[in-house]
C-alpha positions in Angstrom: 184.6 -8.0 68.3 183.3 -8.6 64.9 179.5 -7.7 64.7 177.7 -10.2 62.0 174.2 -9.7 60.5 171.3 -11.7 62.3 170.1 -12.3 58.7 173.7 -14.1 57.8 173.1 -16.1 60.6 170.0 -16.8 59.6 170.3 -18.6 56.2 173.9 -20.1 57.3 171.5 -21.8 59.8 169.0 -22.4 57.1 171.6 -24.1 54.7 172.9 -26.6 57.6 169.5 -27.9 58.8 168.6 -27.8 54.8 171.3 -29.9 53.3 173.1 -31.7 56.6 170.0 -34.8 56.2 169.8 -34.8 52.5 171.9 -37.5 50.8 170.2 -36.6 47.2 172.9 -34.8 44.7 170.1 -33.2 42.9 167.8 -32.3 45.9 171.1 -30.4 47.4 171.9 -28.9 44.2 168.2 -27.4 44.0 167.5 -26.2 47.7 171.4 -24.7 47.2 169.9 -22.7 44.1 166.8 -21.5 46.0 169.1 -20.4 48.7 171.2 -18.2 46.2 168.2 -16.6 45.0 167.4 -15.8 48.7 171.0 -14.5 49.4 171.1 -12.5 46.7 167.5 -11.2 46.7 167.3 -10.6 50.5 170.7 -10.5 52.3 172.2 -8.7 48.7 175.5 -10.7 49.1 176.0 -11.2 45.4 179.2 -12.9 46.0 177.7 -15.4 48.1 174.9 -16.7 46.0 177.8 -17.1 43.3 179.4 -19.2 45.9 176.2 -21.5 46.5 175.5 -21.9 42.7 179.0 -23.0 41.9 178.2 -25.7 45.1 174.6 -26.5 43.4 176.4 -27.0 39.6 179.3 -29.2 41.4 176.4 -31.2 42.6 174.7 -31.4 39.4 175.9 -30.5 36.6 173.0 -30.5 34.2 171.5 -27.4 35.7 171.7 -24.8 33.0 169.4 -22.5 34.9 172.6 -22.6 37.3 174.9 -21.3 34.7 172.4 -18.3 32.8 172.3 -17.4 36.7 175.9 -17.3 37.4 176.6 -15.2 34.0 174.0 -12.6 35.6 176.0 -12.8 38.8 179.6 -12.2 37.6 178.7 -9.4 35.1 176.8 -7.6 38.7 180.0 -8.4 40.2 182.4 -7.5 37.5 184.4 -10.4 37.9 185.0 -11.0 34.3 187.8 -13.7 34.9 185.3 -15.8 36.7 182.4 -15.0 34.3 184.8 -15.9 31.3 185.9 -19.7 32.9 182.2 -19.8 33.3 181.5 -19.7 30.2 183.9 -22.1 28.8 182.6 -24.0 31.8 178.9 -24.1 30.0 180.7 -25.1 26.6 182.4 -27.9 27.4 178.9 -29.2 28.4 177.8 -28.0 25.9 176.8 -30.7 22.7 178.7 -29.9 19.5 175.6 -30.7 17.6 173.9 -27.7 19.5 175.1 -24.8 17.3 172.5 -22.4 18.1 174.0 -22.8 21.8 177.3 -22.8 21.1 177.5 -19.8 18.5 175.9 -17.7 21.2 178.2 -18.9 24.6 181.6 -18.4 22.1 180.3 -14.9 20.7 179.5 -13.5 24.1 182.4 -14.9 25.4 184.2 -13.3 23.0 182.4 -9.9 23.5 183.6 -10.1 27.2 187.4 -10.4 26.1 186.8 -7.6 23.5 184.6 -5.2 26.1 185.7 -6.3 29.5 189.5 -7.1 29.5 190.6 -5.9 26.6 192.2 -9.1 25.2 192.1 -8.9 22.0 194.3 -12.1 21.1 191.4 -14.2 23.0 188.6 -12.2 21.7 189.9 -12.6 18.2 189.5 -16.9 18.7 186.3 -16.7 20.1 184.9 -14.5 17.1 187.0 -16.9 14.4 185.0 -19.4 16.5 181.5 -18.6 16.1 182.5 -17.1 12.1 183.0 -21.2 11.8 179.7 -22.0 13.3 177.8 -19.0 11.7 180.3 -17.9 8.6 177.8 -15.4 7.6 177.5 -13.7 10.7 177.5 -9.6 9.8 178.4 -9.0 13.4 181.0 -11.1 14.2 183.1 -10.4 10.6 182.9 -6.8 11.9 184.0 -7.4 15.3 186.9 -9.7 14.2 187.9 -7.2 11.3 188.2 -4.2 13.6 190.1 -6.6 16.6 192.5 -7.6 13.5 192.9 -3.8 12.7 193.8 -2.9 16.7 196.2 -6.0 16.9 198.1 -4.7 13.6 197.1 -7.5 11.2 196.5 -5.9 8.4 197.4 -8.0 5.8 194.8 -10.9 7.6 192.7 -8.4 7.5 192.1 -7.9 3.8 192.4 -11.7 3.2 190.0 -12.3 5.5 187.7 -9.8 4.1 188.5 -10.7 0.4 187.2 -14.6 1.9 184.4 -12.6 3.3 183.5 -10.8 -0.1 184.2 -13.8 -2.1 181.3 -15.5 -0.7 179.0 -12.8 -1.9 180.5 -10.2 -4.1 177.6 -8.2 -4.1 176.9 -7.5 -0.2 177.9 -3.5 0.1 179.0 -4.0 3.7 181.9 -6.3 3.3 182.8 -4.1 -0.5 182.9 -1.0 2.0 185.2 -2.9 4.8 187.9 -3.6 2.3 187.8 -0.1 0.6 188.8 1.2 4.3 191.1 -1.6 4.8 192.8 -1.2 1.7 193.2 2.9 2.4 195.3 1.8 5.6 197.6 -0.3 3.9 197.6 2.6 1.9 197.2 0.5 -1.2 195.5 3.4 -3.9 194.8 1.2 -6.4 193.0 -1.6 -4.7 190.8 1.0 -2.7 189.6 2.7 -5.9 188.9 -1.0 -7.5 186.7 -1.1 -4.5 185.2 2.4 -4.7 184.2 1.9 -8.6 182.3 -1.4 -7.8 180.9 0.8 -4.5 179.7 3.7 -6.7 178.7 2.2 -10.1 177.8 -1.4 -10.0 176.4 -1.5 -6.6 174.7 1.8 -6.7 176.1 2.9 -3.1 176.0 6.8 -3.1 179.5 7.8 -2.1 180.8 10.8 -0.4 182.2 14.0 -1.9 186.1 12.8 -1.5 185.1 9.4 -2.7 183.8 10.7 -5.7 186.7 12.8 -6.6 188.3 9.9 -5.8 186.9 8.0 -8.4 186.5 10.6 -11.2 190.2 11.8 -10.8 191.9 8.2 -11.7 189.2 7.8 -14.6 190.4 4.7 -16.4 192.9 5.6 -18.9 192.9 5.9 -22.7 194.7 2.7 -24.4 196.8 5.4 -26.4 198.4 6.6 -23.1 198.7 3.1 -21.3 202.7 3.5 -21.0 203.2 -0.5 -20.2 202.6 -4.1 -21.8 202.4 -7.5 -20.7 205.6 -10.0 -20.5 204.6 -13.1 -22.1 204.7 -14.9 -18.7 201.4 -12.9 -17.3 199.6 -14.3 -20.0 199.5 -18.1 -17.8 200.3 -16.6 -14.7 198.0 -13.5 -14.0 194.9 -14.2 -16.9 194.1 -17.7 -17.4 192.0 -18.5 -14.7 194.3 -21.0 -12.4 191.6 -23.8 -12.0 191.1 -23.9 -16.2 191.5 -27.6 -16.4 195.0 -28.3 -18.8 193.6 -31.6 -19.8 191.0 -30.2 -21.7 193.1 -27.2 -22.6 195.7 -29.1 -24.2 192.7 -31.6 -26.2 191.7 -28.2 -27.4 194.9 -26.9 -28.1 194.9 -30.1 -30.5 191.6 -30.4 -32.5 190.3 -27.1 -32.6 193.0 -26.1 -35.7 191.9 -30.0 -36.7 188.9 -28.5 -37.5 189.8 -25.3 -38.7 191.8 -26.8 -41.1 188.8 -29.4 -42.4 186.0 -26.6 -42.4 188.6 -24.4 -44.4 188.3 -27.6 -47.0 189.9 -27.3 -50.3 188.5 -23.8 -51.6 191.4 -21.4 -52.7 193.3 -18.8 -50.5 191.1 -16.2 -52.6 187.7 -18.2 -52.1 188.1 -18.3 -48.5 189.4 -14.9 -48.3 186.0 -13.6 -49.9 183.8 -15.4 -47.7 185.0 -13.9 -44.3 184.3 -10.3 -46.0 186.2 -6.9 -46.3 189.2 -6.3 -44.1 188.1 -3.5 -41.6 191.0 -1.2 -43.3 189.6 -1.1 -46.9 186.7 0.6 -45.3 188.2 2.6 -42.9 186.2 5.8 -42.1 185.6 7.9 -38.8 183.6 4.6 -37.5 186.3 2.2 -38.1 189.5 3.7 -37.6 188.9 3.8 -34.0 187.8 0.1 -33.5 191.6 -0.5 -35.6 193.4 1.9 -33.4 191.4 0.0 -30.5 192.7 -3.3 -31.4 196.2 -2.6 -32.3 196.8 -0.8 -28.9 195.2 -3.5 -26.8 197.3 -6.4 -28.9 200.6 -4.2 -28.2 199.6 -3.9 -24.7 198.6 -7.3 -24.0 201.8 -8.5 -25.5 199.8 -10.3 -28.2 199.4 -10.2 -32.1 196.9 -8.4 -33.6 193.7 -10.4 -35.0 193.0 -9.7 -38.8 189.7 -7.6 -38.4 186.9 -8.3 -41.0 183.4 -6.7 -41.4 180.2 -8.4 -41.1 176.9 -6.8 -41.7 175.0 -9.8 -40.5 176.2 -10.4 -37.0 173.8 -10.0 -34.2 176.6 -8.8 -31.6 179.6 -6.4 -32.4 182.2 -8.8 -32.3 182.8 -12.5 -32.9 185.6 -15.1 -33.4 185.6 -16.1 -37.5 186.6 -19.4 -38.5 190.1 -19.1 -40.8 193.6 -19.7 -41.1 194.8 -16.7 -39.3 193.6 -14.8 -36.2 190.8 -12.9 -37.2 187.7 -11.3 -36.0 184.4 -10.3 -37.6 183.2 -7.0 -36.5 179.6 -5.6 -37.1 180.4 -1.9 -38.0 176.3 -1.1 -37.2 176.6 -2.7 -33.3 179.9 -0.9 -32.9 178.5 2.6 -33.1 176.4 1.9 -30.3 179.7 1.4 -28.0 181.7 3.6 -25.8 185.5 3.9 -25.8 185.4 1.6 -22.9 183.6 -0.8 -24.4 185.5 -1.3 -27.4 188.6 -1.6 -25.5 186.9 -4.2 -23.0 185.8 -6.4 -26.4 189.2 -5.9 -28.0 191.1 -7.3 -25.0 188.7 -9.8 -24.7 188.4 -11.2 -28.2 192.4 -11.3 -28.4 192.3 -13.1 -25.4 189.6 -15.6 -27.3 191.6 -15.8 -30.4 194.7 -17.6 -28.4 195.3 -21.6 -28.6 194.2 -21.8 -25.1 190.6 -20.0 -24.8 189.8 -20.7 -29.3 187.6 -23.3 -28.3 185.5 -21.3 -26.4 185.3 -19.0 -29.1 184.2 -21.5 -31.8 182.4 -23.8 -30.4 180.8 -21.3 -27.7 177.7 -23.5 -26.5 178.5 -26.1 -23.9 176.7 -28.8 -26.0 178.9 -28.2 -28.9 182.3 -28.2 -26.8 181.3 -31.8 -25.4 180.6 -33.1 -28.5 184.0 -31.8 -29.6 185.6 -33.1 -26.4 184.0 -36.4 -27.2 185.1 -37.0 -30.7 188.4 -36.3 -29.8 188.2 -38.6 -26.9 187.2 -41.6 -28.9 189.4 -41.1 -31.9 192.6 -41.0 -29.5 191.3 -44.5 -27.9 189.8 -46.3 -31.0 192.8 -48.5 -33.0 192.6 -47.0 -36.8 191.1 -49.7 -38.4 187.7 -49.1 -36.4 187.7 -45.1 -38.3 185.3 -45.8 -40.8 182.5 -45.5 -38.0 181.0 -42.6 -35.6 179.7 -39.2 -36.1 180.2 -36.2 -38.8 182.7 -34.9 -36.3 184.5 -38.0 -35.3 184.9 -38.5 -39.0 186.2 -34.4 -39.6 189.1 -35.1 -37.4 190.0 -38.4 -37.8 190.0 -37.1 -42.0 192.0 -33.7 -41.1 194.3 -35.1 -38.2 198.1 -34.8 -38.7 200.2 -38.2 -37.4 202.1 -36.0 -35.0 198.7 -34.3 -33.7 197.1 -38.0 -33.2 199.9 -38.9 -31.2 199.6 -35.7 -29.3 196.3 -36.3 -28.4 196.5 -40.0 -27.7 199.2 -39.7 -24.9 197.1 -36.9 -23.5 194.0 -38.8 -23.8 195.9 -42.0 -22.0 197.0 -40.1 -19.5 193.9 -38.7 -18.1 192.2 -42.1 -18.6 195.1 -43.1 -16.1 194.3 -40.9 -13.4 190.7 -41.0 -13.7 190.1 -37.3 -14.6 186.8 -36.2 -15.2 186.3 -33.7 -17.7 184.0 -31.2 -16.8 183.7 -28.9 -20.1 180.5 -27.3 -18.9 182.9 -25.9 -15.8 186.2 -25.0 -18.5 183.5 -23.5 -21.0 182.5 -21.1 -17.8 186.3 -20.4 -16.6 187.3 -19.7 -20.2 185.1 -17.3 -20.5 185.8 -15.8 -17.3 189.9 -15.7 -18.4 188.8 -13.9 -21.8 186.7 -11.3 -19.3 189.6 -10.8 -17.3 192.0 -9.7 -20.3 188.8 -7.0 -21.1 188.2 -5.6 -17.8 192.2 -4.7 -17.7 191.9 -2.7 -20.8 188.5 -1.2 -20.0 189.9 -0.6 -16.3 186.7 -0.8 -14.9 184.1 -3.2 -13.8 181.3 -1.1 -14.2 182.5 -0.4 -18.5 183.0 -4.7 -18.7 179.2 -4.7 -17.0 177.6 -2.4 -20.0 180.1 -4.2 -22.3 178.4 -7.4 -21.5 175.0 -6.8 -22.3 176.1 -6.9 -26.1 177.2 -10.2 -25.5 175.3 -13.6 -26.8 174.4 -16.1 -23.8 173.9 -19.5 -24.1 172.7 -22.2 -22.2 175.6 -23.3 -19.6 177.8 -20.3 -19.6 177.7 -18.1 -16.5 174.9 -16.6 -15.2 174.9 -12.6 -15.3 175.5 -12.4 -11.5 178.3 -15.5 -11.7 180.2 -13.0 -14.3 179.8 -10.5 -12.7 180.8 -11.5 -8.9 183.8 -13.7 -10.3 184.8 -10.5 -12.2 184.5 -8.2 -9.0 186.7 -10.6 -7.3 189.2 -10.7 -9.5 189.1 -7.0 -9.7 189.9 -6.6 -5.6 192.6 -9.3 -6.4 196.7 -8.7 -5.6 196.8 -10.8 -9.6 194.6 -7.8 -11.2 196.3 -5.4 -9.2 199.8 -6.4 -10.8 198.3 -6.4 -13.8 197.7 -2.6 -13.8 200.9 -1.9 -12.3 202.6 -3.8 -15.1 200.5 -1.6 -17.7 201.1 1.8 -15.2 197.8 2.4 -15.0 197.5 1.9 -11.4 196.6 4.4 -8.5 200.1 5.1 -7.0 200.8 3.7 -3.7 203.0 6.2 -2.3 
C-alpha cells in the first residue's frame, strides 16, 4: 500500500476548496502562486511548485514574478531544458522596445547553453544576440570569442574581433584577444602587428616571450627589404577603397592645370633656382642617407623616385614642391632630428603624395583650399565658354591653363556625377587621402609605433584627422589581411610556418 504524506494531503485539499469556486483567471493564477511558495517552502516538493506556477502563468500570463520564480526553481532542480524554454517563454513576452530586459533573458539564456548543456551552437546565437542589443558588451564578446574558438571557427573569430577592435582601436582587451587569436591560426606576422601596438602605442607591459617576440622581428632596414610592389598593389592594397574616384579623377585633371599656370612663363633655369639645391649637390653624412632613404623606398614601392630639393625655411622635414616633375623639398635642419624609421615612414609617404591620385592632397593640403579647387573645376566643366570671362582667381587659372582634351575630360566626369546625384564630400577624400599616403609609410617604417613619432613632425590643419582618427584607422589597417600581404610581398613578414 502506498503511504502518502498527511501534509500532501493537506494542500491537495487546500488547492480544491481554494480554486474549485473561483471563476477569476487572475485570482486562480495568484492563490496557485501562494500555494507554490507553500509547497516549496513547507512540503519541499520543488517539482511541484514548478508544476503550480506553470498552472498560475497559463492563467495569467502577465505575471513576471511567476517566471523570476520558475528560473529559481529549475536551476534548484537542474532541469536546464525546462529552465531554457522558460526563458524563451519570458522573451516572447517580452517587448522588443524593452532592451534592458531582453539583453539580460538572451545573455543568461545563453550562459545556461554555454555552462549547463554544453551547446555551444545555441549558446553562440544567444551571445550574437545580446552583442546586437548591447554591441559593446566586454563580457559577452569574450564569451562568444572563446565559444567560436571551442567550435573551431577560427577564421570568424578574428573577423569578428577585427569588427570588435575596429570599433575602438585603442581598447587593450579586444588588441590582446586578436594577438592570441592570430598565434592559433599560427599567423606570425599578424600576431606581432598586434604585439607592437600592445607594447609601444598602447603602453601594455608585455611578458618576457612577448618581448623577445617583438625585439627579434625588429622592422627591417629598407637596404635589406628583398621584395617590391607590382604596380597592381598600388589601387588594390594602398589607396584606401572608399577614396571617392569622382573626386580623384577631377584631381587627376586640374591639379597639373594648375601646376602648369603657377609654373607661368619663367624659364626652365628660373624655375629650377627657385625650388633650391638638389639634395645631391650637397650631399654630406646628413644627406646621403635621406637619398639612400628615398631611392630604396621608390624601388620598393614600385614607384619613381621624386627629385629631392633642400629648403632651409620649411617648418616640417618634408613637403610636396610645386614643379614640373616629382619633387620634394626637404629641410636638412628637421631631418637630423629623425630616426631611420622615421625617414623611411616620410619617404614612403611623400612618394605615395607625389602620385596623380593623392597630389592634391599634397598641394592643396587644407580642406578649404581643396573645395575651392573642387569648385572651380566644377563650374568651369558646366559653364558654356562664352560665360569664362567671369568668377574667381582660380576659376580664371584653369579655365586660362586648361588643355581642350583636359576640358573635355573633366566635363564628362563632371556630367556624370551631376547625373547620379553624387555628393562630393572633399572634407571626407582630404581625410582618406591622407590615410592612403600613411599607409604606403607605415609599410616602409614597419611599425605603427615609428609612423606614431613620425607624425608629430607633421603639419595639421583644420579638417584632416584628428591624432586619435590617424592613429586608430592606421592600427586597423595594420591588423589587416591587405597590410599583411603587403609585407609578404616586400618579405618582410614574420613567417608563418
Amino acid at each position: 500500500m502506498l503511504a502518502l504524506d498527511p501534509q500532501h494531503i493537506h494542500v491537495h485539499d487546500h488547492t480544491f476548496h481554494a480554486l474549485s469556486h473561483d471563476n477569476d483567471p487572475k485570482r486562480k493564477a495568484q492563490k496557485l502562486f501562494s500555494l507554490s511558495e507553500v509547497v516549496h517552502d513547507k512540503v519541499g516538493d520543488a517539482r511541484w511548485a514548478a508544476d503550480l506556477l506553470g498552472e498560475s502563468l497559463a492563467l495569467d500570463p502577465s505575471r513576471l514574478d511567476a517566471f523570476e520564480r520558475l528560473f529559481a526553481l529549475y536551476t534548484e532542480l537542474q532541469d536546464w531544458d525546462a529552465l531554457t524554454h522558460c526563458y524563451r517563454e519570458r522573451l516572447d513576452r517580452t517587448s522588443v522596445d524593452d532592451i534592458e530586459v531582453r539583453y539580460a533573458l538572451i545573455h543568461q539564456l545563453g550562459v545556461v547553453y554555454r555552462e549547463k548543456l554544453g551547446d555551444a551552437p545555441r549558446a553562440l546565437e544567444c551571445f550574437k544576440a545580446a552583442l546586437a542589443l548591447k554591441p559593446d558588451s566586454d563580457e559577452d564578446r569574450k564569451l562568444m570569442c572563446e565559444l567560436l574558438v571551442i567550435v573551431g571557427e577560427l577564421d570568424e573569430a578574428v573577423d569578428f574581433t577585427r569588427n570588435v577592435m575596429e570599433r575602438n582601436p585603442l581598447a587593450v582587451e579586444p588588441m590582446k584577444e586578436l594577438y592570441t587569436l592570430f598565434l592559433r591560426k599560427r599567423h606570425f606576422d599578424s600576431a606581432w602587428c598586434a604585439i607592437d601596438v600592445l607594447g609601444d602605442t598602447l603602453a601594455v607591459k608585455l611578458t618576457h616571450e612577448q618581448e623577445r617576440f617583438l625585439v627579434g622581428y625588429s622592422p627591417m632596414a629598407l637596404e635589406a627589404v628583398p621584395g617590391r610592389l607590382l604596380p597592381e598593389a598600388w589601387d588594390s592594397h594602398i589607396l584606401h577603397p572608399d577614396l571617392d574616384p569622382t573626386i580623384t579623377s577631377i584631381l587627376r585633371i586640374v591639379v597639373p592645370v594648375v601646376v602648369r599656370a603657377k609654373m607661368g612663363s619663367r624659364g626652365r633655369r628660373e624655375r629650377d633656382d627657385d625650388l633650391g639645391g638638389r639634395l645631391a649637390e650637397e650631399q654630406t653624412d646628413t644627406t646621403y642617407p635621406i637619398l639612400r632613404t628615398f631611392l630604396d623606398a621608390s624601388e620598393i614601392l614600385g614607384l619613381s623616385p621624386p627629385d629631392l630639393r633642400v629648403n632651409h625655411g620649411m617648418s616640417s622635414p618634408f613637403s610636396v614642391a610645386i614643379a614640373e616633375n616629382p619633387t620634394v623639398h626637404v629641410s636638412i635642419e628637421h631631418v637630423r632630428e629623425l630616426s631611420s624609421g622615421s625617414r623611411a615612414y616620410f619617404a614612403g609617404k611623400y612618394i605615395a603624395l607625389l602620385q596623380p591620385e593623392l597630389l592634391g592632397r599634397a598641394l592643396f593640403p587644407t580642406v578649404p583650399a581643396l573645395k575651392s579647387l573642387i569648385s572651380s573645376a566644377v563650374r568651369i566643366a558646366t559653364s558654356h565658354s562664352g560665360i569664362w570671362n567671369t568668377g574667381d582667381d582660380l576659376d580664371i587659372c584653369l579655365r586660362q591653363a586648361i588643355l581642350p582634351d583636359e576640358f573635355e575630360a573633366l566635363r564628362q566626369i563632371v556630367k556624370a556625377a551631376l547625373a547620379m546625384g553624387s555628393l562630393l564630400d572633399v572634407g571626407r577624400w582630404s581625410k582618406l587621402a591622407e590615410m592612403s599616403a600613411a599607409r604606403a609609410g607605415l609599410l616602409l617604417a614597419g611599425s605603427v609605433d615609428v609612423a606614431r613619432r613620425a607624425n608629430v613632425y607633421e603639419p595639421h590643419y583644420l579638417g584632416e584627422p584628428t591624432s586619435g582618427e590617424w592613429l586608430s584607422d592606421l592600427i586597423s589597417f595594420a591588423l589587416s589581411d591587405t597590410y599583411a600581404e603587403l609585407r609578404a610581398a616586400i618579405g618582410v613578414n614574420v613567417p608563418n610556418g
